[in-house]
Each structure stands twice: as structure tokens, then as C-alpha cells.
C-alpha positions as CSV (number, residue, x, y, z in Angstrom):
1,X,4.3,273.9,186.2
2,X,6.8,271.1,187.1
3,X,9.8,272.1,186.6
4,X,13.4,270.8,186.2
5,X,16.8,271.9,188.5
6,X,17.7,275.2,187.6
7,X,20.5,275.8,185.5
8,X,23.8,277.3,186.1
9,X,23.7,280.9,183.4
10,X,27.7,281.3,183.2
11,X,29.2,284.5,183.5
12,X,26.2,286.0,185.7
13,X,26.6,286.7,189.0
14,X,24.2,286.4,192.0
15,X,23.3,289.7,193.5
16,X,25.6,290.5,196.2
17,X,25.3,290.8,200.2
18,X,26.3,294.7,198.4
19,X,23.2,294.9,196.6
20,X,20.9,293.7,199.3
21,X,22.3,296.3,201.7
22,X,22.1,299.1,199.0
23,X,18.5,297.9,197.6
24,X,17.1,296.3,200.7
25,X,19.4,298.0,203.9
26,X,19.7,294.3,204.7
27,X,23.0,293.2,206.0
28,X,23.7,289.4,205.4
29,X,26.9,287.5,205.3
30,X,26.1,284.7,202.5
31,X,23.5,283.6,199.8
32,X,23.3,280.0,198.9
33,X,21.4,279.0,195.8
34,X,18.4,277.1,196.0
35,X,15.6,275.3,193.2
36,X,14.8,277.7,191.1
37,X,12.7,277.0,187.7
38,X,12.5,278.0,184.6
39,X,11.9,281.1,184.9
40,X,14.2,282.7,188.1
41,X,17.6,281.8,189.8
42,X,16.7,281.4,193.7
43,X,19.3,281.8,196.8
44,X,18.7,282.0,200.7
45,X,20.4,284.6,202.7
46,X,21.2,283.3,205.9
47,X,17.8,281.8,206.5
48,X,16.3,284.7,206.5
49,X,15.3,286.0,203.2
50,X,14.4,284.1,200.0
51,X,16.2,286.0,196.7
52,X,14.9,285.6,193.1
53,X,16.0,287.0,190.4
54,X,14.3,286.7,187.1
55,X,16.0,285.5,183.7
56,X,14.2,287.7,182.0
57,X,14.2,291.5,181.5
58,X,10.6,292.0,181.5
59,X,9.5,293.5,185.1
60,X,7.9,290.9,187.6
61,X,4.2,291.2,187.0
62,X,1.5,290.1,189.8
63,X,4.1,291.2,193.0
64,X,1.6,293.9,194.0
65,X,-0.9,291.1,194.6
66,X,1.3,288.7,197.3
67,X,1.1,291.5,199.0
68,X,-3.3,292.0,198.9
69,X,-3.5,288.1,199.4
70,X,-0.6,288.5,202.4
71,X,-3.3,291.2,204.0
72,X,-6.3,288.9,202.9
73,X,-5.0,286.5,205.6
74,X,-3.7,283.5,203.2
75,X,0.0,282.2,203.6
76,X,1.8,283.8,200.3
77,X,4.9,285.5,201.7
78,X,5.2,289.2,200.0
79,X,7.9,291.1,198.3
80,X,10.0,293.2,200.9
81,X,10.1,296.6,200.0
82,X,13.0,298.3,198.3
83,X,14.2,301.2,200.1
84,X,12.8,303.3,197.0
85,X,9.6,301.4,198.3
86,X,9.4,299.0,195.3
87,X,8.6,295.5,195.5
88,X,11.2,294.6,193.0
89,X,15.2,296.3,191.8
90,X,17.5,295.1,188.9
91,X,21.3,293.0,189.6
92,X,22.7,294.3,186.4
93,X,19.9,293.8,183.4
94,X,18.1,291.3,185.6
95,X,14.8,292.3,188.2
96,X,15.3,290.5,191.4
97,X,13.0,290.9,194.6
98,X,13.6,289.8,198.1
99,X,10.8,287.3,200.2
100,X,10.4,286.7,203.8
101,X,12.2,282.7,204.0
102,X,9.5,280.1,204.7
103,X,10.9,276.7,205.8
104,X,8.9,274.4,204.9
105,X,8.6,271.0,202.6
106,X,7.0,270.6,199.3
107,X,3.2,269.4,199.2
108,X,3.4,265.3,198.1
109,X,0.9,263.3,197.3
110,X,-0.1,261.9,200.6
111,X,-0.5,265.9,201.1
112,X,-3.4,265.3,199.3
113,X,-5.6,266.8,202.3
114,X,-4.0,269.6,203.1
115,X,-3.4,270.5,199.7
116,X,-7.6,269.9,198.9
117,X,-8.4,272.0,201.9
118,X,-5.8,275.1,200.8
119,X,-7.4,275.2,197.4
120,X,-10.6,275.9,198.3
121,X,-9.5,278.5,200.2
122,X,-7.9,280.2,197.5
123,X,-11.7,279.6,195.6
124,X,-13.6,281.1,198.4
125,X,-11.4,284.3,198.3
126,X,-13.3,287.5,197.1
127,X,-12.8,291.1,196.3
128,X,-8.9,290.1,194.4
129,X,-8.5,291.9,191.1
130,X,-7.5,290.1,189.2
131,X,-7.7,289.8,184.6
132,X,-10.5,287.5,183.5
133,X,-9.1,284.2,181.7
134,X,-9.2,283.9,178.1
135,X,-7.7,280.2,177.3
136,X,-5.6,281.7,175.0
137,X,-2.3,279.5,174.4
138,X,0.6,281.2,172.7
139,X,3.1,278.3,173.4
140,X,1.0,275.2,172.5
141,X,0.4,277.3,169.1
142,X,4.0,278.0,168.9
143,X,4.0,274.4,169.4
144,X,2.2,273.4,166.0
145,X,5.4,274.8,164.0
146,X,7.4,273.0,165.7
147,X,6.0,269.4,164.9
148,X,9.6,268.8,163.2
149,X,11.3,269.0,166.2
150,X,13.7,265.6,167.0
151,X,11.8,265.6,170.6
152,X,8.7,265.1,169.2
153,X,9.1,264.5,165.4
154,X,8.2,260.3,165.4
155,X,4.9,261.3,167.4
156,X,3.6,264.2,165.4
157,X,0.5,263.1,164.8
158,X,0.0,262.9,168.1
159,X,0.6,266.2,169.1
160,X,-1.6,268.2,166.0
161,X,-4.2,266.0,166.8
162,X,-3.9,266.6,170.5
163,X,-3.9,270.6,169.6
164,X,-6.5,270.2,167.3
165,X,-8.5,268.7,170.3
166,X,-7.4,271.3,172.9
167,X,-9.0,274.1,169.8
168,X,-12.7,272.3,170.2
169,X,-12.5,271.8,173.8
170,X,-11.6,275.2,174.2
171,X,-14.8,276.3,171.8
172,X,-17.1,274.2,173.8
173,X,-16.3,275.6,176.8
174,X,-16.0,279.1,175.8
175,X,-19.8,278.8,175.0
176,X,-20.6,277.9,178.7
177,X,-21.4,280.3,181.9
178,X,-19.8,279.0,184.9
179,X,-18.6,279.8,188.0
180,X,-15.1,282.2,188.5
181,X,-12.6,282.3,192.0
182,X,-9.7,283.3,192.1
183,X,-7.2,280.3,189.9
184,X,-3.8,280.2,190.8
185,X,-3.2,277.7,188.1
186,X,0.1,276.3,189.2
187,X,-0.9,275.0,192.6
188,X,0.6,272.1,194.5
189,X,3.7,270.4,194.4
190,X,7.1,272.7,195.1
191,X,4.4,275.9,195.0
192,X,2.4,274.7,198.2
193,X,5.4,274.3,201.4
194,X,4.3,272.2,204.5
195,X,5.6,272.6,207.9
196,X,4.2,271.1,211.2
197,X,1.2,269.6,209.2
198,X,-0.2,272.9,208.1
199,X,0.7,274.6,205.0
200,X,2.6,277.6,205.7
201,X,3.1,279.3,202.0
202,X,1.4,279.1,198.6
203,X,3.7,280.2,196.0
204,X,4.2,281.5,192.5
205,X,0.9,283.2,191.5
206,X,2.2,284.9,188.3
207,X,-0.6,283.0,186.6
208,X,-3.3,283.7,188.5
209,X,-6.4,285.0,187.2
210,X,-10.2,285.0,187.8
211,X,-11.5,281.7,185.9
212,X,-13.3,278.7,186.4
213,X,-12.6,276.3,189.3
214,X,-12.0,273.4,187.1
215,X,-8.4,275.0,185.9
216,X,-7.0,274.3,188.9
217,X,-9.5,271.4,190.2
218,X,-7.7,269.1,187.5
219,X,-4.6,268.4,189.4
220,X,-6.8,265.8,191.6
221,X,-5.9,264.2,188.9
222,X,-2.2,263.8,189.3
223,X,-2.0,261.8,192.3
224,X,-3.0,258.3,193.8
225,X,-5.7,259.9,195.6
226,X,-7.6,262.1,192.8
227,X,-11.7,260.8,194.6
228,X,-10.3,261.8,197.8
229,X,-8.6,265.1,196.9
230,X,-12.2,266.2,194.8
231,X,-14.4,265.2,198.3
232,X,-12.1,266.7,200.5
233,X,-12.1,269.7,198.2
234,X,-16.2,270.2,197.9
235,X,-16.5,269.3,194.2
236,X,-19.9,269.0,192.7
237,X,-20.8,270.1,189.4
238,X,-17.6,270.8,187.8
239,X,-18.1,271.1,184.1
240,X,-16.8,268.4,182.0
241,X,-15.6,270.7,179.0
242,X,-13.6,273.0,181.4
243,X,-11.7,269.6,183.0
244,X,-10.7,268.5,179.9
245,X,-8.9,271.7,179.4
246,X,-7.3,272.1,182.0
247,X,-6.3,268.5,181.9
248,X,-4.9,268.7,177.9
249,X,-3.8,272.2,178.3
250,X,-1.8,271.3,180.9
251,X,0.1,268.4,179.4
252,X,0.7,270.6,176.1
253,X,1.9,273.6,178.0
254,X,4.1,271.5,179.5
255,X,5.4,269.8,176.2
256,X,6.0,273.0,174.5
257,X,7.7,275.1,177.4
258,X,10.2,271.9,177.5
259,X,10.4,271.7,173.4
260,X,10.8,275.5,172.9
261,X,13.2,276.2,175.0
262,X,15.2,272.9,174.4
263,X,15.3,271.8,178.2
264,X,14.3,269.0,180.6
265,X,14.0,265.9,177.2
266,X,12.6,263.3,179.8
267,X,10.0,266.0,180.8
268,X,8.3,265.7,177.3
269,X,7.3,262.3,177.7
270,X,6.8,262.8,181.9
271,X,4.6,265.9,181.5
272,X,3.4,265.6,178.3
273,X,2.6,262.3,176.5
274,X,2.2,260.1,179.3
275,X,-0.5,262.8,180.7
276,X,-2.2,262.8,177.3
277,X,-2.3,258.8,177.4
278,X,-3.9,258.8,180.6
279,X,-6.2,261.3,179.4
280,X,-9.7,259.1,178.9
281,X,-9.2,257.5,182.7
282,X,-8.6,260.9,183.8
283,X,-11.8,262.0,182.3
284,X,-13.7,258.9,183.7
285,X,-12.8,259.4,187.5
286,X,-14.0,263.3,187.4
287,X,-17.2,261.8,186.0
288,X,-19.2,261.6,189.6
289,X,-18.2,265.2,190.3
290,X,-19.7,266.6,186.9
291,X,-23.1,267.2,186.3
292,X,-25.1,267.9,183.0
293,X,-25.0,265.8,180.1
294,X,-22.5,265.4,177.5
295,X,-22.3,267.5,174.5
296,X,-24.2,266.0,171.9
297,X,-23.0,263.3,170.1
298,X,-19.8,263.3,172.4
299,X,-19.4,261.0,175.6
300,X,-17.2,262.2,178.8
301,X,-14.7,259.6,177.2
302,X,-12.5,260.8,173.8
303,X,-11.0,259.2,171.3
304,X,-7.4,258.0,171.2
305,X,-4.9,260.7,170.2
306,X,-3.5,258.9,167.9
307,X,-5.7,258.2,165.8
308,X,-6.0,260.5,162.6
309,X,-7.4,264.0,163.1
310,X,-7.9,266.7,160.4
311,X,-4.6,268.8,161.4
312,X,-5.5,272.1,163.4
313,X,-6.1,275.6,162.1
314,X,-2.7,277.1,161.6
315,X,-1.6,280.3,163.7
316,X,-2.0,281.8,167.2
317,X,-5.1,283.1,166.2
318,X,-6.2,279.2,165.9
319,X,-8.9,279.8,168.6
């Protein structure tokens, strides 16, 4: 997910060079912060170790598995262990786990190579555990009660007919048999780190899970570069129904997370309407890469947003 600067909470305190040497028997003199997201505050201790500490109280889930991709052989720095042998502690009501520090840059789009190439990696690993996908979306249901919100209020329409969209994309391809790998589903961007033109860690698989290629094969389209990225990659016969998805999935995940929790206002339109109104051109340039026909009745192309929809079934349960 892209993700704004982190935020300053006020009256919380980092964990200390105290608590590393009690939790970790590490002995380092100072922790500067660093990018965090929406999710974690981040610091570096004296280039050596990468701190996180989570906003919520909910244990860190997936930590377990940087570790089993670590031993598979792909870049993902893993969780040092506690001296309890842990992968994760508390600072106060907070978990926070110490990484190995990676230097390296973000992935750009002229990374658009590199970044190809890791991916299918990732797709060609086998033997992870890892849950099945469901294409449930809490948050973009969430999002449906919230039409009367001042961020998105003059383009409600918009959004139910968007969600409404997302609900019979998602029944279509529910009804279809493809292909599963291992989908990070965050990938790219500030989660992929270059260094020496090789990328050197893949970050941030809280989301991962077994599901079809195509969830994380959408981000060709983000870039200038989208029919290089999907030959570099290996695509062929991505299924249309699963790219659209991921594609309008994607831009309302990224809507609600930013209207729900009342952060990053410019990220609305960045993230969210500007990648719905792209949408149909999307759609058009992973056209070569899909085979198959069309659903009946329905073209690779879809209709404009805007125009009026019947509004979408009320409720989670909506799919």
C-alpha cells in the first residue's frame, strides 16, 4: 500500500537502547526514526538494526514466515530473536521486533526490470504455507457507510457504483479455476530496496497469501513501463476478471484505509479516483497478456464509474 510519512503519536516513547539490551542483548548507542506507514513507527540503531514497533496491540502476524522465505533463499530480512527466543516483545502496550538493517533504495519506476524479474521469483516459490485468498474486503465495505464523508461526499456516486462493480467482478472471478503462487500483494515501491543494481530485500509480507498471480501482476500497471514490466515478468494468460480486481480493489483499499482513518486527503484522489479513472486504459494494455474470451455480454473495457449503478448490497457480508 502507498503510504504517507509517519506520524509523530505524542506522549509515546521509542523503545530504548534499555529495551534492546534487555529484549535483544543488543548494545546500541542511538535510534533514529525512519518511514514508517500506517501501520508501525520505524527507527535505525546505529546502522545496524531496523526497529518497528506496531501501533496496534494485536501481535505481529506472518513473522514466522520472513524467517521460512529467509531459509528459502529470497532477500526478506527476518526477525532477530528475542532472548526468550521470540520473534517479536512489547515497549509498554506496543509489540515491536528487531530486523537485520538493509541499505538500500526504494524500487522506482525505471526499476521496472528488476522489480518484473523479483516477482516472479516470489511466483515460482513452492512449499510456503500460507491461508488461501478469499477477496473478502472489510474496509471497502466499511467504506459503503461512509459515502457521507466530506472526503468523498460530492463523488458518491462514484464510489457505490465503483463498490458495486468490485462485488460482480469479485463473483465472476470467484467462479473461475486459476493458477495460485505465493502473492505478496503489496509488492514494489518502498517494499522492494535496491542496492548495487540488484534488489537486496522484499519487505512487508503481512498480506501475503496463496492466490492468483494476477493480485499482484496489476501493479505493471502503475508505471510508464506496464508492456515491458508484463514481458519481462513471463505473462501469458492472466485472466481478465482477476486483473480487474486487483486493479479496483486496489484503488478502493486505498480510498478507504485513507477515509477511515482520516489521514493522507491528497491520497484519496492519488490512490483512489485517479486509479479508478484510468481504469478502462488499464484494462486495455493487459489485453495481449489475457487469453479467453470475455464474459458474455461484457467486453475487457467497462463502463464509466460515474455513470448510475443500482447502489451495492449493503453489509460486509455484500459478497
Amino acid at each position: 500500500m502507498v503510504v504517507p510519512a509517519p506520524r509523530t503519536l505524542s506522549g509515546e516513547q521509542h523503545p530504548s537502547p534499555q529495551d534492546l539490551e534487555h529484549d535483544y542483548g543488543l548494545r546500541v548507542a542511538a535510534l533514529l526514526p525512519c518511514a514508517g506507514g500506517f501501520e508501525s513507527d520505524c527507527w535505525v540503531a546505529d546502522d545496524r538494526w531496523f526497529v518497528k514497533r506496531w501501533r496496534g496491540s494485536e501481535p505481529p502476524a506472518r513473522l514466522g514466515l520472513l524467517e521460512e522465505l529467509g531459509t528459502a533463499g529470497m532477500p526478506v530480512p527476518a526477525p532477530i530473536r528475542t532472548l526468550n527466543g521470540e520473534f517479536y516483545t512489547a515497549s509498554g502496550p506496543r509489540p515491536y521486533a528487531v530486523f537485520p538493517f538493509v541499505r538500500g533504495r526504494e524500487a522506482v519506476d525505471d526499476d521496472w526490470r528488476l522489480t518484473a524479474e523479483a516477482l516472479k521469483s516470489v511466483h515460482d516459490l513452492a512449499g510456503v504455507d500460507l491461508p488461501a485468498t478469499t477477496m473478502d474486503e472489510p474496509e471497502i465495505w466499511q467504506l459503503r457507510e461512509r459515502l457521507d464523508h466530506p472526503w468523498i461526499r460530492d463523488r458518491r456516486r462514484e464510489v457505490a457504483a465503483s463498490i458495486y462493480r468490485l462485488e460482480a467482478t469479485i463473483e465472476r472471478a470467484r467462479a473461475k479455476v486459476v493458477r495460485h503462487v505465493v502473492c505478496h500483494r503489496d509488492f514494489g515501491g518502498s517494499n522492494l530496496l535496491i542496492d548495487g543494481g540488484q534488489v537486496v530485500a522484499i519487505l512487508d509480507w503481512a498480506q501475503a497469501v496463496l492466490g492468483p498471480r494476477e493480485h499482484d501482476v496489476w501493479m505493471a500497471a502503475e508505471g510508464r513501463h506496464g508492456s515491458s514490466f508484463l514481458a519481462a515478468y513471463g505473462a501469458n494468460d492472466l485472466d481478465v476478471d482477476h486483473i480487474e480486481y486487483a486493479l479496483l480493489a486496489r484503488a478502493l483499499r486505498d480510498m478507504a484505509g485513507r477515509v477511515l482513518q482520516e489521514v493522507d486527503r491528497p491520497g484519496v484522489d492519488t490512490w483512489g479516483f485517479d486509479r479508478i479513472a484510468r481504469l478502462d486504459r488499464d484494462l486495455a494494455m493487459f489485453g495481449p497478456y489475457c487469453t479467453g474470451r470475455a464474459t458474455p455480454g461484457r467486453s475487457c473495457r467497462v463502463a464509466n464509474v460515474g455513470s448510475p449503478r443500482r447502489p451495492g448490497r449493503g453489509g460486509a457480508g455484500g459478497v
